[in-house]
Backbone as CSV, one residue per row, in Angstrom:
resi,resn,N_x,N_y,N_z,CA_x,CA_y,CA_z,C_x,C_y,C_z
1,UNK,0.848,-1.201,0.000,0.000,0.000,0.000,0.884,1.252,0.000
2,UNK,0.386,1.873,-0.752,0.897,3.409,-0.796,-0.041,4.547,-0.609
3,UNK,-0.020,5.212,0.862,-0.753,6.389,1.527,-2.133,5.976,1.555
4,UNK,-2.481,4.476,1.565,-3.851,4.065,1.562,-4.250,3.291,0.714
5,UNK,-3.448,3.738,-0.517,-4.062,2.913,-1.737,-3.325,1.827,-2.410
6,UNK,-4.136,0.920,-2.763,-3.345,-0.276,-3.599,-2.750,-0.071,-4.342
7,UNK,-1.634,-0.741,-4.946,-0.785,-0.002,-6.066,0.004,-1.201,-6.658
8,UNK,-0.367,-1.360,-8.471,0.006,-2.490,-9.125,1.235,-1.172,-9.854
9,UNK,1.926,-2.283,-10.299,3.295,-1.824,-11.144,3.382,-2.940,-12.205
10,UNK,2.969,-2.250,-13.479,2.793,-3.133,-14.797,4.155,-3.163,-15.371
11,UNK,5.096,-4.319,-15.715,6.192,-4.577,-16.497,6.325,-4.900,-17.915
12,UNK,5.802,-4.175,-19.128,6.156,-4.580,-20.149,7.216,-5.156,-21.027
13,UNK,7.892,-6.961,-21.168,8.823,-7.468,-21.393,8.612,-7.773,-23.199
14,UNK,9.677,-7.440,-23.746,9.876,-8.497,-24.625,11.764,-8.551,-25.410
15,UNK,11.964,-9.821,-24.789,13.293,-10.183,-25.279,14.165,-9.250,-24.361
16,UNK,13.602,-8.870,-22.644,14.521,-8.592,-22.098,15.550,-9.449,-20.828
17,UNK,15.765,-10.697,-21.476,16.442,-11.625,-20.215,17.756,-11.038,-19.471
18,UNK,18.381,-9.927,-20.118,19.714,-9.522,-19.839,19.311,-8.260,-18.311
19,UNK,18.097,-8.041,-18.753,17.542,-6.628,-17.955,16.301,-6.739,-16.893
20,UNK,15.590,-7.534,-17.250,14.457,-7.564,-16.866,14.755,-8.129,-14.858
21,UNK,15.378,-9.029,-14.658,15.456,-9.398,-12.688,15.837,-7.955,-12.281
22,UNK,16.591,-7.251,-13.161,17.331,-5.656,-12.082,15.667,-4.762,-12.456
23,UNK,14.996,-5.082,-13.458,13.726,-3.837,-13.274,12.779,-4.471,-12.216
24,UNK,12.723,-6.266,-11.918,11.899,-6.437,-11.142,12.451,-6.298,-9.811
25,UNK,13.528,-6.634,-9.293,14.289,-6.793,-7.773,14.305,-5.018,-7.936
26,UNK,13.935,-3.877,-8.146,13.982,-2.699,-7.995,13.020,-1.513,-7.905
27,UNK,11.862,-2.608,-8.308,10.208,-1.853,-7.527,10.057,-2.078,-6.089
28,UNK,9.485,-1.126,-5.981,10.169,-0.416,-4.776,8.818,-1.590,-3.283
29,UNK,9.402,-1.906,-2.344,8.256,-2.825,-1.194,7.209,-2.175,-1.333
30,UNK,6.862,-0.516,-1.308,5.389,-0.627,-1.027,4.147,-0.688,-2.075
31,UNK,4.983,-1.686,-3.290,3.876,-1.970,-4.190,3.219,-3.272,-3.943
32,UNK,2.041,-3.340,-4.038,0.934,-4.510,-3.860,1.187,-5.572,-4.825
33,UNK,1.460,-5.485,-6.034,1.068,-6.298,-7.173,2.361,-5.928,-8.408
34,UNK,3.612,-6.782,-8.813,3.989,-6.594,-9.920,3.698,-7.257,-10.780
35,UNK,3.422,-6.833,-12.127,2.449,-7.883,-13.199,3.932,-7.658,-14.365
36,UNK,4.156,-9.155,-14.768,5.487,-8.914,-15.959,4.413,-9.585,-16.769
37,UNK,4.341,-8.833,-17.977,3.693,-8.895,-19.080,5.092,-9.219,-20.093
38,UNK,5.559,-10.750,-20.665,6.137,-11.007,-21.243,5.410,-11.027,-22.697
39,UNK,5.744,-10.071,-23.544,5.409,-9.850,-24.918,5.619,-11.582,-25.894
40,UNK,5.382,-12.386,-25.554,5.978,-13.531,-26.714,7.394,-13.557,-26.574
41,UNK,8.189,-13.404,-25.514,9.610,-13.215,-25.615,10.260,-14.295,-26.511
42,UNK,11.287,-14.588,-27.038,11.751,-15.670,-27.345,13.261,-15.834,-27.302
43,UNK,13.745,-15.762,-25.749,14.177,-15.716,-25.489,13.983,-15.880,-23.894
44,UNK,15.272,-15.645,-22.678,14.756,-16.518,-21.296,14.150,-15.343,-20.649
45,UNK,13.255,-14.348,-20.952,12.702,-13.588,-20.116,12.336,-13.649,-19.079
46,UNK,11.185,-14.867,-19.473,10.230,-15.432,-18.298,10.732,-15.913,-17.454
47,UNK,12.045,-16.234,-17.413,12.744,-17.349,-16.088,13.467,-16.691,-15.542
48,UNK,14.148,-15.257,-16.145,15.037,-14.153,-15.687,13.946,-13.474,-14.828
49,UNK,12.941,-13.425,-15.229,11.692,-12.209,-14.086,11.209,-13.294,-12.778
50,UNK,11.088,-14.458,-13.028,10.800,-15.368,-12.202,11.810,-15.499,-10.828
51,UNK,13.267,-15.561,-11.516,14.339,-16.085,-10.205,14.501,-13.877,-9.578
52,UNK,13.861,-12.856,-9.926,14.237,-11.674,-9.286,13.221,-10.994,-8.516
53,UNK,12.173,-11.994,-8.027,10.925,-11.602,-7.377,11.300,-10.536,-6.249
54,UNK,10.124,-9.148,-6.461,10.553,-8.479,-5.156,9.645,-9.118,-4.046
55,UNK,9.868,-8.146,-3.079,8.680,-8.584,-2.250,7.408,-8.900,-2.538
56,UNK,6.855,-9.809,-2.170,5.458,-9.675,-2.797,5.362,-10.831,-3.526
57,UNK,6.525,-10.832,-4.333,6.150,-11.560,-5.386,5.693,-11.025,-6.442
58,UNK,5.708,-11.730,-7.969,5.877,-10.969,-9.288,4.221,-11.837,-9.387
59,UNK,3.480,-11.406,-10.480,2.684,-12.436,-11.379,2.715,-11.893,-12.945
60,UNK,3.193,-13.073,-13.624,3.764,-13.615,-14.942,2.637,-13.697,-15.668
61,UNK,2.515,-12.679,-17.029,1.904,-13.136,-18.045,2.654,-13.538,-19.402
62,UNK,2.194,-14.034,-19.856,2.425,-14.283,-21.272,1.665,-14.723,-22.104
63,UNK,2.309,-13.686,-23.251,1.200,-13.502,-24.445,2.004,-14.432,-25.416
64,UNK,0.905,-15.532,-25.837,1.811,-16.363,-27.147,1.788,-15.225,-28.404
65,UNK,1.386,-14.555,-28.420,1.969,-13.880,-29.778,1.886,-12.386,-29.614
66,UNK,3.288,-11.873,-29.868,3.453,-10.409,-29.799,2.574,-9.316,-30.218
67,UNK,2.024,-8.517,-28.809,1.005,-7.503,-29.573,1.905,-6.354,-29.273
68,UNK,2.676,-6.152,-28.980,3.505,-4.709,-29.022,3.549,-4.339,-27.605
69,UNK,4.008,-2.818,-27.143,4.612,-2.449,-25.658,3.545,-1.936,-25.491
70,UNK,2.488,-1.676,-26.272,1.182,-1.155,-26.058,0.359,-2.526,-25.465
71,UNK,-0.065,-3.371,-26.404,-0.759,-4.183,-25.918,-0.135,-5.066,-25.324
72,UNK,1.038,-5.186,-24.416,1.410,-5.474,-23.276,0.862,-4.970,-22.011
73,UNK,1.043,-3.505,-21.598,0.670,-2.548,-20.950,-0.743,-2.656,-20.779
74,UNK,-1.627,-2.917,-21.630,-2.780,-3.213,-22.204,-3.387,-4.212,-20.924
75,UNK,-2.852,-5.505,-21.134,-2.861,-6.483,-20.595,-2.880,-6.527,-18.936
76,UNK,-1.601,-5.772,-18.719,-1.225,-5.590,-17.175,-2.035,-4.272,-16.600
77,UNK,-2.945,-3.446,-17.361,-3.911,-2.453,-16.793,-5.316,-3.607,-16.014
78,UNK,-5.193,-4.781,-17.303,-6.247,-5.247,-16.996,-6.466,-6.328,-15.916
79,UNK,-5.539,-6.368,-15.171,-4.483,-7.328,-14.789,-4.752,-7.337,-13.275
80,UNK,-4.545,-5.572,-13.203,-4.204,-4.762,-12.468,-5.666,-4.396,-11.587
81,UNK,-6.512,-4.070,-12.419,-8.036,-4.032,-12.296,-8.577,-4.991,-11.728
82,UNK,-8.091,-6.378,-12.378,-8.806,-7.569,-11.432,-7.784,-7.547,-9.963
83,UNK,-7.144,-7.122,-10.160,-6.262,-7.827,-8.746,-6.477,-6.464,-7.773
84,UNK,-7.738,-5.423,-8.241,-8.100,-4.416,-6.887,-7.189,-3.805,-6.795
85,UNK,-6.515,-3.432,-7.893,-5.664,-1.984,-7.915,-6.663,-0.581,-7.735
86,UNK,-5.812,-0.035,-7.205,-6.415,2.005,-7.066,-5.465,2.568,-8.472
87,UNK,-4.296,2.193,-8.201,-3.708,3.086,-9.311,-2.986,2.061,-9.667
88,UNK,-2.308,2.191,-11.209,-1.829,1.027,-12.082,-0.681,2.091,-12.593
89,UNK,0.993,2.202,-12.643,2.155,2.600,-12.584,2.338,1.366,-13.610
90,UNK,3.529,1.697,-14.817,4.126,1.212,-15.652,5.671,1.697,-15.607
91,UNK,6.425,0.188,-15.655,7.655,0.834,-15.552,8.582,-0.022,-16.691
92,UNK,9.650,-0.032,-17.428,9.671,-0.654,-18.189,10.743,-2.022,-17.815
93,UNK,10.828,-2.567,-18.549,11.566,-3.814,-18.429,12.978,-3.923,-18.839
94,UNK,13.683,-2.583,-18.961,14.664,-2.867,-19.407,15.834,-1.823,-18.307
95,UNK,15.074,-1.717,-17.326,15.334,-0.992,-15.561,15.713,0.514,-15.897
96,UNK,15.253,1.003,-17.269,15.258,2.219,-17.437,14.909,3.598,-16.824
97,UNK,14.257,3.081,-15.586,13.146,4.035,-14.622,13.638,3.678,-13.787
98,UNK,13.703,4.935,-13.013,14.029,5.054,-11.125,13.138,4.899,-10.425
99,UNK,13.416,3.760,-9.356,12.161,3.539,-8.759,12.006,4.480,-8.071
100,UNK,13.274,5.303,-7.371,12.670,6.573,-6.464,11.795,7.610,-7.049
101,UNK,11.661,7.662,-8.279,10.763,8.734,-8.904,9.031,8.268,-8.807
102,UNK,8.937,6.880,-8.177,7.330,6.765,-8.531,6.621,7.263,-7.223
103,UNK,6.832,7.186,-5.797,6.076,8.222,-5.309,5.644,9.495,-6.209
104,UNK,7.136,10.510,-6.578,6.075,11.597,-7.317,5.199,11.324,-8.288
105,UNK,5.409,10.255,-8.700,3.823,9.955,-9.548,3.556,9.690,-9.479
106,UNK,2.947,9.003,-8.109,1.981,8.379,-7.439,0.823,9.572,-6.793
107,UNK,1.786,10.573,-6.153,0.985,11.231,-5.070,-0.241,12.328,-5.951
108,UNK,0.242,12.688,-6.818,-0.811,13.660,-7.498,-2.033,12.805,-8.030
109,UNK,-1.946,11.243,-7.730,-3.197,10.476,-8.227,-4.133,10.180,-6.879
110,UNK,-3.025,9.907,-5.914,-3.443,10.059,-4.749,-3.989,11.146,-3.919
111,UNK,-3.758,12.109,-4.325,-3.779,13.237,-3.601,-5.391,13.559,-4.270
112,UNK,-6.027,12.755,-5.397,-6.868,13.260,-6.581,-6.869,14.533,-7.008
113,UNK,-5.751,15.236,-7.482,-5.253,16.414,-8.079,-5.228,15.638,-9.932
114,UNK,-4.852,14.500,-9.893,-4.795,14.212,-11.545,-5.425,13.031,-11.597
115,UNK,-5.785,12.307,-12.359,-5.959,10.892,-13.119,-5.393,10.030,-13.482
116,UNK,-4.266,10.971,-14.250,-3.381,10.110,-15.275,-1.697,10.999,-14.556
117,UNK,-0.530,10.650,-14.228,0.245,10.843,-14.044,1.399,10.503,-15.015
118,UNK,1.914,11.127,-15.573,3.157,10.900,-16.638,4.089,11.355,-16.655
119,UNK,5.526,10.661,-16.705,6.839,11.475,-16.054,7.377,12.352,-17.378
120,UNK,8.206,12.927,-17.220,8.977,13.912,-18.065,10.234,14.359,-18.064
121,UNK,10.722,13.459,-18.687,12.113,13.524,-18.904,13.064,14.545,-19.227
122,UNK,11.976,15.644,-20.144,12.445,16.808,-20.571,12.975,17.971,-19.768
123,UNK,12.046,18.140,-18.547,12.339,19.124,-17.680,13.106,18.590,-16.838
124,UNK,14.241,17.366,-16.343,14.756,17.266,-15.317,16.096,17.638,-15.699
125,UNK,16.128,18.653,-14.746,17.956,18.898,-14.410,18.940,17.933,-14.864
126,UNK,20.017,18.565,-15.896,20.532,17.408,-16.562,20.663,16.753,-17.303
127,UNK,19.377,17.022,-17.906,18.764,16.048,-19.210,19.963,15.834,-20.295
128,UNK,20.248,16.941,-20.689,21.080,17.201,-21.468,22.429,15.845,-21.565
129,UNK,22.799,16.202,-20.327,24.021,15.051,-20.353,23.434,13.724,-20.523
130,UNK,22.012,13.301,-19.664,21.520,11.831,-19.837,21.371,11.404,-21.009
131,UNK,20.262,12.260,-21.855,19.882,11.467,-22.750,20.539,11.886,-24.088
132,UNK,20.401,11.062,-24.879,21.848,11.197,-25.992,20.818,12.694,-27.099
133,UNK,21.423,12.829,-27.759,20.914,14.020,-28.643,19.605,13.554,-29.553
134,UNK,19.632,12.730,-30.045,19.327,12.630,-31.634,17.253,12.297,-30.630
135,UNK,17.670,11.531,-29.236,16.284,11.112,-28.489,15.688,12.105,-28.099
136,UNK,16.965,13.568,-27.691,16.097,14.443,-27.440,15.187,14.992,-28.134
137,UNK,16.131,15.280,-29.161,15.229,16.035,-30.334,13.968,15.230,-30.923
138,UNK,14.185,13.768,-31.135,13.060,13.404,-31.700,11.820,13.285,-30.498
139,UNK,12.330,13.201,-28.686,10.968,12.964,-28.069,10.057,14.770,-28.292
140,UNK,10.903,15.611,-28.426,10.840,17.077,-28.458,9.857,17.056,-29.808
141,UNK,9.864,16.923,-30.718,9.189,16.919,-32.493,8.179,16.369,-31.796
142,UNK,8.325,14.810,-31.255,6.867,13.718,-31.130,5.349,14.817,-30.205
143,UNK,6.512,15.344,-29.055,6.046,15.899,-28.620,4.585,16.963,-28.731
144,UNK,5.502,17.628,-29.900,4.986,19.155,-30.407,4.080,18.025,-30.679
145,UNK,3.812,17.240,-31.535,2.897,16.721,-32.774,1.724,16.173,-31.569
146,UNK,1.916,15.739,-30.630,0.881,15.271,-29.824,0.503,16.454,-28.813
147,UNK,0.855,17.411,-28.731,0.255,18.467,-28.387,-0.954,18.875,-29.472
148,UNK,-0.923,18.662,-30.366,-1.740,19.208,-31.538,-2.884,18.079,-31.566
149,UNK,-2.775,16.658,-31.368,-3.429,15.611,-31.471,-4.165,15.172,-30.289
150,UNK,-3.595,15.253,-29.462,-3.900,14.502,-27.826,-5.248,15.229,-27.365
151,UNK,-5.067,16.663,-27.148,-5.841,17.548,-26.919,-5.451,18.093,-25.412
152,UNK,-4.415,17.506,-24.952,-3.390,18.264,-23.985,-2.553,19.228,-24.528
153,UNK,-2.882,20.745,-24.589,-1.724,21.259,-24.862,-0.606,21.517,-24.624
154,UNK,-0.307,21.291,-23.229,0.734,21.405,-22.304,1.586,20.125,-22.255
155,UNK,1.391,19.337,-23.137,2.344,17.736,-23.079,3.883,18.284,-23.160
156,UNK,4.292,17.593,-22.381,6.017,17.879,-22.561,6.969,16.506,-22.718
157,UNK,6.549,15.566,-22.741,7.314,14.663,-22.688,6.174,13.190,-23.488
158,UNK,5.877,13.411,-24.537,4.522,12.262,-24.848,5.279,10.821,-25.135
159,UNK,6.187,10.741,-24.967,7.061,9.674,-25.239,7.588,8.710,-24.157
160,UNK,7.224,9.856,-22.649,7.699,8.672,-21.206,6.647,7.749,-21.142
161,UNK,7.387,6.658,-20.989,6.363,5.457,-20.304,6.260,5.688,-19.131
162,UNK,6.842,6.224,-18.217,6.849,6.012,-17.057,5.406,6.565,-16.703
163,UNK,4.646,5.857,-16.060,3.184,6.398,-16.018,2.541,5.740,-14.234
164,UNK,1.356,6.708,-13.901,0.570,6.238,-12.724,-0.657,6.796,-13.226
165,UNK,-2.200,5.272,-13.251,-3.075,5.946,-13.775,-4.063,5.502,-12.739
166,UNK,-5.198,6.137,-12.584,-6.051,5.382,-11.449,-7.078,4.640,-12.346
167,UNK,-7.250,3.372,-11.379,-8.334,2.257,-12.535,-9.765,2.908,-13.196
168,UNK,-9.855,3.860,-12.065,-10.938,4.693,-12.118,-11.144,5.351,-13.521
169,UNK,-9.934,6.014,-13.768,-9.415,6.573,-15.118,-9.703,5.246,-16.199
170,UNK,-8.937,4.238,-15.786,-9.045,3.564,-17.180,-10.527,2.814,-17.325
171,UNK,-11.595,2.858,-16.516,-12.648,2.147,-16.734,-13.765,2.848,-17.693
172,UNK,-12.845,3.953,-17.704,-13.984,5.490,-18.032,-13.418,5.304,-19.997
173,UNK,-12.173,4.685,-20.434,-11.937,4.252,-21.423,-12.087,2.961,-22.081
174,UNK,-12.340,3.016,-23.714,-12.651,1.343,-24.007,-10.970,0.985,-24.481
175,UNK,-10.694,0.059,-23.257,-9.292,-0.520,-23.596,-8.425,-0.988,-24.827
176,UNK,-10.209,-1.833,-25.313,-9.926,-2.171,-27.002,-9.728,-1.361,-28.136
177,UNK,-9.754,0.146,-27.818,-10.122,0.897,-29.215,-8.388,1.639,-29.159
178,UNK,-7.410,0.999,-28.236,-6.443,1.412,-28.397,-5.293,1.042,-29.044
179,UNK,-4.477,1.514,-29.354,-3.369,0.923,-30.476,-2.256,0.718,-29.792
180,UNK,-1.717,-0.473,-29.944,-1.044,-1.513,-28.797,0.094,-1.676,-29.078
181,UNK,0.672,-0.412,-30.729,2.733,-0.467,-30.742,2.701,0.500,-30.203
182,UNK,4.054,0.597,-30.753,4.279,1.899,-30.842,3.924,3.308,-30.973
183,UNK,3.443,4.247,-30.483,2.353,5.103,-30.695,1.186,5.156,-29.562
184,UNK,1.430,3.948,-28.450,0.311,3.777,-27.524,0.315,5.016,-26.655
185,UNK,1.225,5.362,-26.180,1.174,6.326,-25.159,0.358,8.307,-26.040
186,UNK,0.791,7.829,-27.045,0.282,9.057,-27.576,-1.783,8.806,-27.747
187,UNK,-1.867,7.895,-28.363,-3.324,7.389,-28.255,-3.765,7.523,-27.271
188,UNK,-3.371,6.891,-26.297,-3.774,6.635,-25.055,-3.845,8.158,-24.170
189,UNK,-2.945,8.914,-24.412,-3.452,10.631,-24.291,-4.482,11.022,-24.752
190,UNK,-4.996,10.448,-26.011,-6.523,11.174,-26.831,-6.992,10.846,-26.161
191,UNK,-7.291,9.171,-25.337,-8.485,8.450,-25.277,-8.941,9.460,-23.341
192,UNK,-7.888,9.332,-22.938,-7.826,9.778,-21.696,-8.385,11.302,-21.712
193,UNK,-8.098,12.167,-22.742,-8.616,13.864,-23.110,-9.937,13.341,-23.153
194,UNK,-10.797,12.432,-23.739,-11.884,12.502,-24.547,-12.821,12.223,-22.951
195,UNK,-12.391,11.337,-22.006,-12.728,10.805,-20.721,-12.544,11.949,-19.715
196,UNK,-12.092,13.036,-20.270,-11.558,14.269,-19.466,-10.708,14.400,-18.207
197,UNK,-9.956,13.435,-17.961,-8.897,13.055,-16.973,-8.024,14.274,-16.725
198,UNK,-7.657,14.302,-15.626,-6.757,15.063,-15.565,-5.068,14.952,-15.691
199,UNK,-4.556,15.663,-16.028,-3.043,15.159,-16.574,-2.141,15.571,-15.712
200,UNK,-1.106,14.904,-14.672,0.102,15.661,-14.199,1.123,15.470,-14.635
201,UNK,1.946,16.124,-14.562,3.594,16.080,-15.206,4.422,15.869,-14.476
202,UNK,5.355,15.070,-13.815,6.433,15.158,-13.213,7.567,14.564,-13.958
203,UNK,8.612,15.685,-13.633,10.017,15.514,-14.053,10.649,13.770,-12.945
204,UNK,10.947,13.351,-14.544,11.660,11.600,-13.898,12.910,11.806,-14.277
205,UNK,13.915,11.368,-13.461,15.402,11.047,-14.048,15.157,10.572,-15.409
206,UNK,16.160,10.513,-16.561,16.639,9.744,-17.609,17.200,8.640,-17.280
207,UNK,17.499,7.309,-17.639,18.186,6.021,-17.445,19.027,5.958,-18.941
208,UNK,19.953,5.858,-19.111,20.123,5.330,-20.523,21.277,4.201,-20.109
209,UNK,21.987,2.984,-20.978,23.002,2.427,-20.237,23.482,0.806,-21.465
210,UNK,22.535,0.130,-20.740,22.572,-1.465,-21.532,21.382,-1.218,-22.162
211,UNK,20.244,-0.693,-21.981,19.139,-1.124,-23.250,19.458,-0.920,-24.571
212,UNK,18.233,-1.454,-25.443,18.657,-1.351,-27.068,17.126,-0.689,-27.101
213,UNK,17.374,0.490,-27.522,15.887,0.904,-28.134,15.222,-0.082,-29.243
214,UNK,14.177,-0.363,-29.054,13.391,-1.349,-29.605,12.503,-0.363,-31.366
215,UNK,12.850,0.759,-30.923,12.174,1.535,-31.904,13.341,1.975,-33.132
216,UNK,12.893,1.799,-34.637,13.709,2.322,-35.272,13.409,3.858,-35.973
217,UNK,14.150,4.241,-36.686,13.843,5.506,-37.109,12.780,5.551,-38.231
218,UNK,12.499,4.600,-38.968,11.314,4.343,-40.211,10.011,4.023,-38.998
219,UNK,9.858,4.024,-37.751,8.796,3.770,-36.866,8.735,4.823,-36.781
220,UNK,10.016,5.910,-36.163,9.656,6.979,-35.403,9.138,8.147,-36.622
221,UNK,9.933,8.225,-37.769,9.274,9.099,-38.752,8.079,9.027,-39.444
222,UNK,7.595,7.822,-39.231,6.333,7.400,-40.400,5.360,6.856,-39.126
223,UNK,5.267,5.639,-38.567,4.325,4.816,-38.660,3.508,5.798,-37.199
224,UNK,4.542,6.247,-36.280,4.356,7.343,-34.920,3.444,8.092,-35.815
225,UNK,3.671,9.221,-36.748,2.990,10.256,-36.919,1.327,10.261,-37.547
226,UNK,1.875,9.021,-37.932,0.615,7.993,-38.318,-0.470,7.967,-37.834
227,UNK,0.083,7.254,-36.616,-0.911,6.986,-34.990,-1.695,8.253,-34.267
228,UNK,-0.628,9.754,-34.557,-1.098,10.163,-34.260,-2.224,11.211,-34.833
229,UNK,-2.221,10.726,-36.279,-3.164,11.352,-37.138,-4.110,10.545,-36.767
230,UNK,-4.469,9.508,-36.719,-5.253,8.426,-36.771,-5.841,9.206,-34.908
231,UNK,-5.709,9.217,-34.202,-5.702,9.210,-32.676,-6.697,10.929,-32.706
232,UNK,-5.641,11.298,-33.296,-6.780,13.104,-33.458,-7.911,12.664,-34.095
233,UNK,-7.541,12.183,-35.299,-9.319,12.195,-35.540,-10.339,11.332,-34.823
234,UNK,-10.060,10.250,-34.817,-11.150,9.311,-33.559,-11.073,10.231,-32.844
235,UNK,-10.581,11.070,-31.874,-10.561,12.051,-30.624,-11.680,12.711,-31.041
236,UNK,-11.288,13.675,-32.018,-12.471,14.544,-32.652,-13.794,13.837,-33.005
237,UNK,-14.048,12.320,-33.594,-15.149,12.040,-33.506,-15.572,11.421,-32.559
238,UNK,-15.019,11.264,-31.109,-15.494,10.623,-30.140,-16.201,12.062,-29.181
239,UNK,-15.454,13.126,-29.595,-15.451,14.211,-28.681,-16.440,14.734,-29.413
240,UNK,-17.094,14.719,-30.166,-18.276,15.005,-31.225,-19.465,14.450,-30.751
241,UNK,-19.057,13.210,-30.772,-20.409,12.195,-30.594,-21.176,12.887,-29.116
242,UNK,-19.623,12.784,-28.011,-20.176,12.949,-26.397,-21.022,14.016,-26.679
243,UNK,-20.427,15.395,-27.353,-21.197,16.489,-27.281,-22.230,16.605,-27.895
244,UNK,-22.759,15.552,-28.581,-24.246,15.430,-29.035,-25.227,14.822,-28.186
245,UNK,-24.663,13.840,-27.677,-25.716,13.188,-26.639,-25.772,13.925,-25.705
246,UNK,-25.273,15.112,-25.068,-25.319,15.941,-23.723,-26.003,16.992,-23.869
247,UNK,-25.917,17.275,-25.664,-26.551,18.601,-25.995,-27.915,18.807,-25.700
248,UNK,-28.378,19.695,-25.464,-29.596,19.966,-24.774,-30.699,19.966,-25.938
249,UNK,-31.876,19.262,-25.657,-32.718,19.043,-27.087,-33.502,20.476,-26.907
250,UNK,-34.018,20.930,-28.326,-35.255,21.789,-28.406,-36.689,21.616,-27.918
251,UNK,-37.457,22.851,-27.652,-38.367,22.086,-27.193,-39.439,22.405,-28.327
């Protein structure tokens, strides 16, 4: 428990056996529930997350066939929901995230000041030296572009996974109408605008080190901007529809 409330920590894996025991032995005791969502690994994921249980204990999914870091995440929201979570935190599997940073994104969900909590890499002291150039600039572009799409104008970082959402938040969304690669976190901003959630920002350390970014640059230039054309407009016709059924009839 954290300040009262239950608290799951979703692990999205795939093909991380080299990384994955240091992201699980490093969530932090006062989480209730870690869920490793092994993507189809093929490779020893599942037995690397198994022998690094924190307290508590881990619970292991696996998906026989790869739906992406989206519909991983996907999985462990839902996961998370049955197992009487308050708030559902994503951290990734490749120990890229500080566990000391998830109180602050815990407490603004707790505190019910936000809904949706999302870290931001951009504003923390430092950045500069952490994260290599070419990531800044492109989470900075993704950025702008999901400011325009999401319907958050104030997004600063649409690219951290690092996330705390309350179940509450995600019940108020249809899980299925979301897009489960690459591009999820930006979707998953529309779907959350359209549900009218509230958004907080906190600055997270950068990690960079042994991972291999899983994303290439023909993803990040094309298929991303894609998603998020695709994501504005469903937004706009979901945010259409609500405002018809609320609209006040003539008499």
């Amino acid at each position: 428990m954290y300040r009262g409330k239950k608290i799951a920590v979703v692990i999205p894996a795939y093909n991380e056996e080299k990384l994955i025991r240091r992201a699980v032995e490093r969530v932090p005791g006062f989480v209730d529930h870690v869920i490793v969502v092994d993507d189809a690994s093929t490779d020893g994921t599942a037995g690397e997350c198994l022998g690094g249980e924190p307290q508590g204990g881990a619970t292991i999914v696996r998906h026989e066939e790869n739906l992406g870091v989206g519909g991983a995440i996907i999985t462990g929201y839902r996961k998370g929901i049955a197992q009487g979570a308050d708030i559902i935190a994503v951290m990734a599997g490749d120990a890229q995230m500080d566990p000391d940073d998830l109180p602050g994104l815990l407490d603004p969900v707790v505190d019910g000041e936000a809904d949706y909590s999302k870290g931001d890499r951009l504003s923390y002291p430092g950045v500069f030296e952490a994260m290599p150039l070419v990531r800044f600039v492109g989470n900075h572009a993704l950025s702008l572009l999901t400011r325009l799409t999401s319907g958050y104008r104030g997004i600063r970082d649409s690219q951290c996974g690092y996330t705390a959402v309350s179940s509450r938040a995600l019940n108020l969304i249809d899980m299925a109408e979301l897009y489960g690669r690459y591009g999820f976190p930006n979707d998953l901003l529309a779907h959350l605008h359209t549900a009218r959630a509230r958004l907080a920002q906190v600055p997270v350390r950068p990690i960079y080190g042994d991972e291999v970014s899983g994303i290439s640059w023909h993803t990040a230039l094309f298929k991303v901007p894609g998603v998020l054309i695709r994501s504005y407009f469903l937004r706009r016709r979901r945010e259409s529809r609500a405002h018809r059924l609320i609209e006040p009839r003539g008499v």
